[in-house]
N, C-alpha and C positions, 0 to 999 in steps of 0.2 A: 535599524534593520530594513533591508531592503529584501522583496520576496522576486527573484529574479524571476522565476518560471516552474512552469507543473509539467510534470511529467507521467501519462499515463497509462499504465502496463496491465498486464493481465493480474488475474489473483482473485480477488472476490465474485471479480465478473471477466469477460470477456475484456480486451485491450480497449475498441471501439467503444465499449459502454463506460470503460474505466475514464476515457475521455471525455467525450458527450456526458456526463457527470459532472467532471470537474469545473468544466466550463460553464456548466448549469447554476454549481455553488457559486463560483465565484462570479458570476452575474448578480446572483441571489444577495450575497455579500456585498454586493457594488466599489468587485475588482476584475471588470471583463478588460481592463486592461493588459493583466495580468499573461502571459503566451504559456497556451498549453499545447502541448508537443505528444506525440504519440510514442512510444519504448518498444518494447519488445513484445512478441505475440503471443511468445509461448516460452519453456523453459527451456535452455541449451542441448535439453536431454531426448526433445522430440518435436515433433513437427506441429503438431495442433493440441487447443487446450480446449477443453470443456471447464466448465465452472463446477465444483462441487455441489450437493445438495445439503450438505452440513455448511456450508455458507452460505448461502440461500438462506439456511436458515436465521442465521445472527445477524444477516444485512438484508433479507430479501434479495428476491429474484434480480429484481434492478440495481441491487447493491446499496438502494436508498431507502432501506425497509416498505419500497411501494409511494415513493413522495418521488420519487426523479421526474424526471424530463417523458421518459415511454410511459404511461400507464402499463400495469399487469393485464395481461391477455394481447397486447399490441404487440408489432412487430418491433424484437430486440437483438442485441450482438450477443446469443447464449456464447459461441464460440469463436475459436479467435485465430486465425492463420496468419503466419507473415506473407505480405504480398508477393515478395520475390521464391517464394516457397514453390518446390514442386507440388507441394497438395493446396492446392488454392482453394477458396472458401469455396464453390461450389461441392467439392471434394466433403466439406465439411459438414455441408447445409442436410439439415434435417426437416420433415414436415411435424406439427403435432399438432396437437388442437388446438394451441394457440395460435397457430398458424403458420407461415413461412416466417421460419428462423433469419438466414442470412443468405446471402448469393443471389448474383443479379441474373442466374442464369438457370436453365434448367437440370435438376439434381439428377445427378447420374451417379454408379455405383463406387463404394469408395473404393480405392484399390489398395490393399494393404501388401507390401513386401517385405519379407523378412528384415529383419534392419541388423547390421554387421556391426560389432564392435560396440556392442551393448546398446545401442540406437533403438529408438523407439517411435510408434509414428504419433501415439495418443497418449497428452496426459490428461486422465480425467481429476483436477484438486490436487494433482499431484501425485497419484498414482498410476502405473501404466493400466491399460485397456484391464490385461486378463487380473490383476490384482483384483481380489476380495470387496479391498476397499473404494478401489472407484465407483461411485455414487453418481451419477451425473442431474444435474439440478433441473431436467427436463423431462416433461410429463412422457410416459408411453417413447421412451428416446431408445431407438433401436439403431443398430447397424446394420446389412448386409458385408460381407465380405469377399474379396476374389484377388489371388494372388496374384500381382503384377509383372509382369515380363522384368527382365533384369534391364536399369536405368529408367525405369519409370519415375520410382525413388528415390530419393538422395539417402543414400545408405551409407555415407562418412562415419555420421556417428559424431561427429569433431565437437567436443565440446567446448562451448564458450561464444562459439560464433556462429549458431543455424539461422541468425537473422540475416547476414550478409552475403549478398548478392555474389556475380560472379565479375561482376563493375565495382566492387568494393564496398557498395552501398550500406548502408547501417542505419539504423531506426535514426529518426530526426530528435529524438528526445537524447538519445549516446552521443550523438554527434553536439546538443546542443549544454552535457556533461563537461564533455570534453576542452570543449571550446572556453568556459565558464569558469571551468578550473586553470586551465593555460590563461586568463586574461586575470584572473583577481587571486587565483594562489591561494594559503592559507586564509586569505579573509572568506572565503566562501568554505562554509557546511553542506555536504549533500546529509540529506534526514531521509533516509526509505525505509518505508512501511507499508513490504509489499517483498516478493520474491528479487534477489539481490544478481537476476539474472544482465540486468543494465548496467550495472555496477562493475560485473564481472567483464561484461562486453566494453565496456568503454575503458578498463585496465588492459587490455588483453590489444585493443586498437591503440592505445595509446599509454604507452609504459610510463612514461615520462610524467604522467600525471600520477603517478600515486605517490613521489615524496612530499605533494602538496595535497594527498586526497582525505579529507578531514570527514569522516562517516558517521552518523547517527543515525545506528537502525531496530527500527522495533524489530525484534524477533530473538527465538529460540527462547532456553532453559537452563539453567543449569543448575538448581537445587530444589526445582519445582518439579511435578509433573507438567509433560506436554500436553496439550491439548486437540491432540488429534486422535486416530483411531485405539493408536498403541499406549496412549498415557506417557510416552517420551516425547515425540516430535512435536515441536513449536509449528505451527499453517504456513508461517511465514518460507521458515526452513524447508519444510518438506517438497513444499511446492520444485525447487531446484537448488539442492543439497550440492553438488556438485560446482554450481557458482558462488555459492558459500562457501564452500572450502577454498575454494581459490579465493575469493576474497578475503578469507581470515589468514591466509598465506600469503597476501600481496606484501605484507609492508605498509602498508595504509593506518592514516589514525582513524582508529575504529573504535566507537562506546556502542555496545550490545545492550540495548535497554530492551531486556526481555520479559517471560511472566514474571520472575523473579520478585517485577517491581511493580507491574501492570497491575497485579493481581491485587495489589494493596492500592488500589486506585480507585475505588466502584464510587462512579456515578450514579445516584437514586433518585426515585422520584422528586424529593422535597426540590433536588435543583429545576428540574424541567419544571415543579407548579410554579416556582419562582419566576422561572423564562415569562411563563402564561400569565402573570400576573403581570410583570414587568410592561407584555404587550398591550395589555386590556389599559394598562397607566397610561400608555403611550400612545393607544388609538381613542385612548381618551381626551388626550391632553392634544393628541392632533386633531382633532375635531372641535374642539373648543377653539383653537388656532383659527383656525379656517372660518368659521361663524364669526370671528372677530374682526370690527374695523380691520379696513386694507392698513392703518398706518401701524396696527402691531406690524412687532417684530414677526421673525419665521421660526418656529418652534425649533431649536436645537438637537430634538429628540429626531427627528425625523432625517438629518442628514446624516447621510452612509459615507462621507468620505473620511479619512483617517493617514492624518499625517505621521510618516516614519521615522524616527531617527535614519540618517543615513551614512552613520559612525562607522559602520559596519557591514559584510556583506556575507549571507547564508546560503548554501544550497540546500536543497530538499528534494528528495525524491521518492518516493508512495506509489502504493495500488494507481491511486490518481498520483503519480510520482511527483514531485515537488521541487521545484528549485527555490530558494530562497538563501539569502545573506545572513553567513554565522556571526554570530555573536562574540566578540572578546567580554573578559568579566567586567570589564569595566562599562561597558555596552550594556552588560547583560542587567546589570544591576540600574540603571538608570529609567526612571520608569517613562514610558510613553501614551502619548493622549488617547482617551479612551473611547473607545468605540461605541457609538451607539448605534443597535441596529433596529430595520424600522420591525412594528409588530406582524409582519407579514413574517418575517425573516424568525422573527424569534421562534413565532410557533412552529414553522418549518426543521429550525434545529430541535425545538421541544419535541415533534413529533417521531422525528428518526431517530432521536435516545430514546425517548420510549418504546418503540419497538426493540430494539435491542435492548433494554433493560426486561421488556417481559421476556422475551429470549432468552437472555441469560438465565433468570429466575428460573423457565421452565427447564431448562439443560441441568442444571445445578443450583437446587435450594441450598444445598447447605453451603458453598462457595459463594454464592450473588445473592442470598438474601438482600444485601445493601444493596447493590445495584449493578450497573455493567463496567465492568475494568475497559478503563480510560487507554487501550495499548497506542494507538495513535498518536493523541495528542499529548499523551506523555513523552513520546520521542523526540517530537516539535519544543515541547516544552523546555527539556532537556538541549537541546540543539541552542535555543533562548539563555536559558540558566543554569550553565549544569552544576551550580551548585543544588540544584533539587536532590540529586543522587550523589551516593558516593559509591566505589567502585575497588576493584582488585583486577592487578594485572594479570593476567595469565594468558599463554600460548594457547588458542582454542583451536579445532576442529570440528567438523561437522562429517559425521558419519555417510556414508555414499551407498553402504550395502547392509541389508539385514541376515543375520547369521552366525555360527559359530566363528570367531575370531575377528570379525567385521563389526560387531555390532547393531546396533537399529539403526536404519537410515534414516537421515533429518535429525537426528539427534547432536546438540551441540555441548559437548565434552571436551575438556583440556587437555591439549596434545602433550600424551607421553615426548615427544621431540625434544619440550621445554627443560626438562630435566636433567636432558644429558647437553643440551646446546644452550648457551647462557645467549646468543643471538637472534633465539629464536623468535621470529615478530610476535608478537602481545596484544592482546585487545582489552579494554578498559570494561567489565561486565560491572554492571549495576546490581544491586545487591539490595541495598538499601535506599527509601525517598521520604523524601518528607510529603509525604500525602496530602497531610492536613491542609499544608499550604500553598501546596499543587492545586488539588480538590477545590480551596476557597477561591484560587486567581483565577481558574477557568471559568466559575460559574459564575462570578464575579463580573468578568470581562464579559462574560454574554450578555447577564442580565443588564448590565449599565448602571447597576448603584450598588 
């Protein structure tokens, strides 16, 4: 497996923080080799995104339960505009007590103009401005508003493509989609676990790649409750339902590893005390190293690097979106050397599961009693060995309106179309995992024994 590149979009956090993140872990991990690429800024359906405050809650403000790179209280990216955007971050930038948000320049009034053709200018989490449900994940966060002259705006509305410019331009993470899939073809998996807005933009820029576009993506439902405000929509989905649907209409091989499966996944404490013991062995054992004649050896435990099979090649694309080299089964099954990480790194990943593991508990005792559902790296995992899951083909949809005859949007339900068209494109939904030994290789592979 080779891990080509990360790709980092909006979703849990702002695009800029989903970035400045990634590159944080994979430093942390000791793979800053690793190119992370920035995606999209917001959802096809509007111009700027706020972060929800029901995300904030499961991930923190920072998206890293409060461990990243900005401390809490310092200056962060809450929001996220594309740069070639009529509403550029200044447009966006808020003051609060945390202090200046984002924009290098001085905040002037936002200008809001009616948006044509169902267009929007604010998603907050994924819902528009005047929705019930927008939350936004920032203290005292107010707007003014003042209707803008006609073409202040970009009032298209066009869905699919609000990242690209009027030079053509396209986020460097779509463009570097794109690219990744025309040079390796089937051997590359894109895995996103994160709104499937890049996905959508990089089929839509380039058609030609979807009879080799091989998708594994965390999100949506289909015989679970959603976990968003309505108890239907999946986070992933709501966020930009609209490039979901077009993705699940591309043509594309697509596995939807959603709650379905996630939810039989819960991470608990007993693994994180393990991470912290594992550390305490290892800052133990590296200190006994160090005290030791120069002619010992160099403790094993201590080195971060990690040799790949490179049989095979994945893409990957996530909130911090992901490219990385798929797996064939034969690939999949072939085991590779194991990672030890140093005890710095361990408690770091012990500390951001625990925070979201008491999150989860305090959202839902009688759901995460055991701990927090693994939706992420069950996708990866899945993308790795998709013998983990097994699956049922169905023509899926994603609902785009809520209402009589429309149903919930963000909701992902199997398209009536399948029924009467035997052609109609099919996505592989996960259903079933074997958890147990999901559950044991992940905590496994962290801890290092």
């Amino acid at each position: 497996m080779n891990l080509l590149g990360v790709i980092g979009t909006y979703g849990n956090v702002a695009v800029d923080t989903a970035v400045r993140n990634t590159e944080y872990v994979l430093e942390r991990l000791g793979l800053r080799h690793i190119p992370v690429m920035r995606g999209s800024a917001h959802p096809s359906w509007a111009r700027c995104f706020v972060p929800d405050a029901g995300c904030a809650q499961f991930h923190g403000i920072d998206g890293l339960g409060g461990f990243g790179p900005v401390p809490l209280g310092s200056t962060a990216d809450f929001l996220s505009t594309d740069s070639s955007s009529s509403v550029d971050r200044a447009d966006c930038a808020q003051s609060t007590d945390r202090g200046r948000i984002i924009g290098d320049r001085p905040i002037r009034t936002i200008r809001l103009s009616p948006m044509e053709n169902g267009g929007e200018l604010f998603s907050i989490g994924g819902y528009p401005l005047h929705d019930i449900h927008a939350n936004p994940s920032i203290d005292d966060f107010s707007f003014s508003f003042a209707f803008a002259a006609d073409g202040d705006v970009d009032t298209n509305g066009t869905a699919g493509n609000t990242d690209i410019d009027d030079d053509g331009d396209i986020p460097e993470g779509v463009r570097f989609l794109i690219d990744q899939i025309r040079r390796f073809g089937r051997d590359v998996t894109v895995v996103a676990t994160g709104p499937l807005t890049d996905i959508d933009m990089a089929i839509a820029e380039a058609p030609d790649i979807t009879r080799n576009l091989r998708l594994v993506m965390m999100g949506g439902s289909l015989t679970q409750e959603g976990n968003c405000w309505d108890l239907t929509a999946e986070t992933n989905m709501i966020q930009d339902p609209e490039a979901a649907d077009r993705v699940f209409h591309s043509g594309a091989d697509i596995t939807m590893v959603g709650l379905d499966v996630t939810h039989q996944c819960l991470l608990g404490g007993t693994a994180t005390r393990r991470w912290r013991d594992a550390a305490s062995l290892r800052g133990q054992s590296s200190e006994a190293h160090r005290r030791a004649p120069a002619a010992s050896s160099p403790s094993s435990a201590q080195s971060e690097t990690f040799a790949q099979p490179t049989s095979s090649k994945v893409s990957a694309q996530s909130k911090a979106s992901v490219t990385s080299p798929a797996p064939t089964p034969s690939a999949a099954s072939t085991p590779s050397p194991q990672r030890m990480f140093s005890p710095q790194t361990l408690r770091f990943l012990a500390d951001i599961a625990d925070f979201s593991i008491a999150a989860n508990l305090k959202a839902d005792a009688r759901l995460f009693s055991a701990g927090m559902p693994l939706h992420d790296p069950l996708a990866a995992a899945v993308a790795v060995d998709p013998t983990l899951v097994s699956c049922i083909d169905l023509p899926m949809k994603v609902e785009t309106q809520t209402g009589d005859f429309h149903g919930t949007r963000g909701r992902t339900i199997g398209d009536p179309e399948g029924l009467i068209n035997p052609g109609a494109p099919r996505v592989h939904v996960a259903l079933n995992v074997d958890a147990e030994r999901f559950l044991d290789e992940f905590s496994t592979r962290i801890a290092g024994n």
